[in-house]
C-alpha positions in Angstrom: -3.1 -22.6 14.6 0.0 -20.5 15.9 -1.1 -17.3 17.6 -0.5 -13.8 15.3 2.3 -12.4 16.5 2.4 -8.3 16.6 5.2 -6.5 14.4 7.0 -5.7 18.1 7.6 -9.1 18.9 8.5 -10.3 15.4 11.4 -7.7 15.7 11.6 -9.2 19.3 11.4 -5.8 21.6 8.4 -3.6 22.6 7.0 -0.9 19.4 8.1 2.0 21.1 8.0 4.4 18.6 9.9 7.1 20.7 13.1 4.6 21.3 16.5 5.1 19.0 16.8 1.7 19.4 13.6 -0.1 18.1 13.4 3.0 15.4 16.8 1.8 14.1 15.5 -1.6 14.3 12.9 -1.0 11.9 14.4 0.8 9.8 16.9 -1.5 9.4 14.3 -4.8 9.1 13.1 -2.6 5.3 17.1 -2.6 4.4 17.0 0.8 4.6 19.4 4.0 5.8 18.0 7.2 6.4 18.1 9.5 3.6 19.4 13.1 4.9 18.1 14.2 1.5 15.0 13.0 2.3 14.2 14.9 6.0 14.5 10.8 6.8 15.4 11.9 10.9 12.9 10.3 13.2 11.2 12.2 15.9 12.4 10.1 19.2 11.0 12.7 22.0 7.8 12.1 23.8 8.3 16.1 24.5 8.3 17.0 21.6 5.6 14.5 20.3 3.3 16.2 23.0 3.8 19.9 22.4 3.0 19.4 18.7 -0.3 17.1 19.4 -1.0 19.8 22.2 -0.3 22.9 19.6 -2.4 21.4 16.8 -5.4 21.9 18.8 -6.8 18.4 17.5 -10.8 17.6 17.9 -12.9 14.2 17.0 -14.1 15.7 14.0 -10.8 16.5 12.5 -9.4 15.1 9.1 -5.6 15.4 9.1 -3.4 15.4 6.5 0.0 14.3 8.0 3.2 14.6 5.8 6.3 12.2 5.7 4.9 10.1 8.4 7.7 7.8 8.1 7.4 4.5 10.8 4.4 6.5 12.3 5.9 8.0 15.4 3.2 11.1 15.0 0.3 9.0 13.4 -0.2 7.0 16.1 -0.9 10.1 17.9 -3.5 11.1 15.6 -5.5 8.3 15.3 -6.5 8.7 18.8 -7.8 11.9 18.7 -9.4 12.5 15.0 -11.5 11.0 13.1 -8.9 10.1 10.0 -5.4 10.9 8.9 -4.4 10.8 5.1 -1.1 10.3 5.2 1.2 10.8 2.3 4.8 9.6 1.9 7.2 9.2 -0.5 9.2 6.4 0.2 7.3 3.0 -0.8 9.2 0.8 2.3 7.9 3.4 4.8 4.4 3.4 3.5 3.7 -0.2 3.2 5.1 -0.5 6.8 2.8 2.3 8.9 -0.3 -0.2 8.8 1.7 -2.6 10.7 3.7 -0.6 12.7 0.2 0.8 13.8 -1.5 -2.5 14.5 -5.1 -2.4 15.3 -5.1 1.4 15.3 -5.0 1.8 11.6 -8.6 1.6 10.4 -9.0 5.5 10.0 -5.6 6.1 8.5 -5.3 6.1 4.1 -1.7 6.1 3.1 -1.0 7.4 0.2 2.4 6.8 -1.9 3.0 10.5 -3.4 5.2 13.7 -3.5 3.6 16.4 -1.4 5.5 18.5 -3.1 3.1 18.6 -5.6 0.3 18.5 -3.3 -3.4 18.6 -5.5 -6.5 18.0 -4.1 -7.1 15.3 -6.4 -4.0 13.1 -4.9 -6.0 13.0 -1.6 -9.3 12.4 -3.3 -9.2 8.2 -3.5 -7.8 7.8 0.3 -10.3 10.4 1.1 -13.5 8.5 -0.1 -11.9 5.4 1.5 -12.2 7.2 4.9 -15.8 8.0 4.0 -15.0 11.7 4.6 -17.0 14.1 1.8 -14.5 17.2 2.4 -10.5 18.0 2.6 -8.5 17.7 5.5 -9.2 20.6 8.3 -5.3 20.0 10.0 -2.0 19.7 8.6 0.5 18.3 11.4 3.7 16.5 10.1 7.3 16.5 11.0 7.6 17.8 7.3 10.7 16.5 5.2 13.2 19.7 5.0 14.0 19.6 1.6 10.6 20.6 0.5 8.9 22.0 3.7 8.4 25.4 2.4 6.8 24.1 -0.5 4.3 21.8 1.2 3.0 24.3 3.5 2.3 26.9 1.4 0.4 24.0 -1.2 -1.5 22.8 1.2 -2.7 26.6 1.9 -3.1 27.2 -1.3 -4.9 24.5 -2.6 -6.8 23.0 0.6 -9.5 24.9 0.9 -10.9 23.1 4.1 -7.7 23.5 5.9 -7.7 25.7 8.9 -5.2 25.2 10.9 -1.5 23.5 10.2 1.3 22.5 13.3 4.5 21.0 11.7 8.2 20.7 12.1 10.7 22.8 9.7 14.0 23.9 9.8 14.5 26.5 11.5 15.7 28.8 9.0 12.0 27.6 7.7 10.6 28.7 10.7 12.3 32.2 10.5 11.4 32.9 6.5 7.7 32.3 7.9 7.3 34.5 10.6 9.5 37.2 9.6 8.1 41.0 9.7 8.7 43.5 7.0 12.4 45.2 6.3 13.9 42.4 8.0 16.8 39.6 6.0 14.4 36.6 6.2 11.2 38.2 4.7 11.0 37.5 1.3 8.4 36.4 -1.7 7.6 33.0 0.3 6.5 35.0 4.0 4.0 37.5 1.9 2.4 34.4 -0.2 2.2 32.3 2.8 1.0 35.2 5.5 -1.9 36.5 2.6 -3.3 32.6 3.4 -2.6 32.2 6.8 -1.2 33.9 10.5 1.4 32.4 12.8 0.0 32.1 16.3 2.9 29.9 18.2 6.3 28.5 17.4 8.9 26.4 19.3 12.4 25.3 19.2 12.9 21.6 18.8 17.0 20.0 19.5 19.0 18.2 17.3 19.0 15.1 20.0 15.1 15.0 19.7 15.7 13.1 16.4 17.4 9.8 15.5 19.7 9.8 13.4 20.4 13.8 14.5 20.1 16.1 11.9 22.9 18.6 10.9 20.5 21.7 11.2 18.0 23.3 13.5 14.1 23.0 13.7 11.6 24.4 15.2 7.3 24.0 14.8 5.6 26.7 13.6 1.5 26.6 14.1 -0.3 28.7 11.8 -3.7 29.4 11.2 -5.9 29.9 8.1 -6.7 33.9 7.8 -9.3 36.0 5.9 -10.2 34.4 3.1 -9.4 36.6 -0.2 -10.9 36.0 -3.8 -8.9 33.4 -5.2 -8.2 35.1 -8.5 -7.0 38.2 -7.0 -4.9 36.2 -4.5 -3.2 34.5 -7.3 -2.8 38.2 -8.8 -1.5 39.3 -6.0 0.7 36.3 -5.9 2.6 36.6 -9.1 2.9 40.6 -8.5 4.9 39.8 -5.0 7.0 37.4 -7.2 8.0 40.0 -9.7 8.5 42.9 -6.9 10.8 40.6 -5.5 12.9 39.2 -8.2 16.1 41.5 -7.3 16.1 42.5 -3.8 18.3 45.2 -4.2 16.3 46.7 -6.7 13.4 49.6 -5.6 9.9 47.6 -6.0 9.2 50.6 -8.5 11.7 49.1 -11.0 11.5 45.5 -10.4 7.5 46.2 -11.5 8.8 48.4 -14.4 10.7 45.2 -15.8 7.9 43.1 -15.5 6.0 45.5 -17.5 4.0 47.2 -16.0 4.0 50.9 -16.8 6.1 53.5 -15.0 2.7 55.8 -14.4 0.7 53.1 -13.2 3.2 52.3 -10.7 4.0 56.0 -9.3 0.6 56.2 -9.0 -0.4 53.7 -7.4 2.7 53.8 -4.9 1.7 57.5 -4.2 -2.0 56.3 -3.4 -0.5 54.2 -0.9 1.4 57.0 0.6 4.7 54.7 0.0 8.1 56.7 -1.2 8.9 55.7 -5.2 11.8 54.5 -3.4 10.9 51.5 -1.2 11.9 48.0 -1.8 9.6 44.8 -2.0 10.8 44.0 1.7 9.3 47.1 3.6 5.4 46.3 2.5 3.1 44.3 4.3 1.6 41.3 2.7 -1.9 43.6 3.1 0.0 46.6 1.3 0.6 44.2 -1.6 -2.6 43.3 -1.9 -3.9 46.8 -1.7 -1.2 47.5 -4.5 -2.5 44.9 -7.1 -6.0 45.8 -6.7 -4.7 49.7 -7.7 -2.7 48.3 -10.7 -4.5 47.3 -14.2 -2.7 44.3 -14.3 -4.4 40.3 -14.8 -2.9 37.3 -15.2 -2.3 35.5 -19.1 -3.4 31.8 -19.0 -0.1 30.7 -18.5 0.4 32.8 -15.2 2.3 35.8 -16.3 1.5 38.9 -15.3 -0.1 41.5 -17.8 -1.1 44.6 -18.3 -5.1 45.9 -19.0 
């Protein structure tokens, strides 16, 4: 009986998962082109690879959730530090391919064929039983697709309650919205929902040549870490009040909070309790100020997720 061969020498050159070369081989072995739409641009820096495992702060007892794995690059990584990764990708080629472009080093890895976009607990559930492992992931660390980075993160925040800590590639102008302080042109709806879950504690800038094929825009990995946990009803409150303060920018917060109805003396008042001028916009509070102001409002949330007066 012929001897297995491994997936490197059926494509006839070493697996090295870091080389343009053998990446472009593989991907074109599935028939495939990257998909720019996708965040399809493969990580091809052993740098880069290290700072991130380094940043993630990865332990034995870990169970990561790793996003767009793609040909595994990053997973491979993993799997020798942590006890699992749940993997979740989108793209059915890439997904049956990471078991074998893994080889032996797959036995505590569950891919599972999803959008993380729309990232539930429940998707994770099967893969997670597989892995024997009773509770969520603890680490999020992915070279996260672009197009729906900002979403992912702040999912996986939202509804993973055993995740405490999170170290993943964006775009930079990703990167910016998330860290961004108050009164500045990147803070926004997104950096008060994400910082009332979570604080950043490092970020780094990653170049275009790290990648294969190069993308057309900057990235950079943001680590962030899972704050002071708030009731979850009066974080989704708080939530869908930051939305509303922030539909028109160039609007005071006092009237973008009128036009969601909410009454004008419920709103002076509770802006003078916070010693905050009637004037200010949505962009000079704190994510902490908001919730302070929604806890001083008489507003609740209608089944549906709207915002309502009591």
């Amino acid at each position: 009986m012929p001897e297995a061969r491994s997936f490197g020498e059926e494509l006839g050159e070493e697996l090295n998962l870091t080389s343009p070369s053998v990446v472009r081989s593989l991907v074109e072995s599935l028939g495939l082109s990257p998909k720019r739409s996708r965040g399809q641009n493969f990580l091809v820096s052993r740098a880069v690879l290290e700072r991130i495992v380094a940043r993630a702060e990865l332990s034995p007892e870990d169970v990561v959730l790793e996003v767009g794995p793609g040909l595994g690059v990053l997973t491979r990584e993993l799997l020798t530090r942590v006890r699992a990764v749940v993997a979740v990708e989108l793209e059915p080629a890439f997904a049956e391919l990471l078991p074998r472009t893994l080889e032996g080093a797959a036995a505590s890895l569950a891919v599972v064929l999803g959008d993380a976009a729309h990232l539930e607990p429940s998707m994770l559930a099967s893969a997670l039983g597989e892995l024997g492992c009773v509770s969520g992931p603890t680490k999020l660390v992915a070279n996260l697709p672009y197009s729906v980075a900002a979403t992912v993160l702040f999912r996986a925040f939202e509804r993973l309650g055993s995740l405490v800590r999170a170290t993943v590639m964006v775009q930079r102008e990703v990167a910016d919205r998330i860290a961004a302080r108050p009164s500045t042109k990147d803070y926004g709806a997104y950096t008060v929902k994400l910082a009332l879950h979570s604080r950043v504690v490092n970020r780094f800038e990653v170049a275009r040549e790290s990648f294969w094929p190069a993308p057309h825009v900057d990235s950079a990995v943001v680590t962030l870490e899972r704050g002071e946990r708030a009731d979850a009803e009066a974080l989704s409150r708080v939530s869908t009040l930051v939305d509303a303060a922030f539909a028109q920018r160039r609007k005071t917060l006092a009237n973008n909070l009128f036009a969601a109805g909410i009454p004008r003396e419920a709103v002076e008042g509770a802006l003078t309790r916070l010693s905050l001028d009637p004037r200010v916009r949505a962009e000079a509070l704190a994510p902490t100020q908001f919730l302070e102001l929604s806890e001083l409002l008489p507003i609740d949330l209608t089944e549906d997720g709207r915002l309502r007066c009591v």
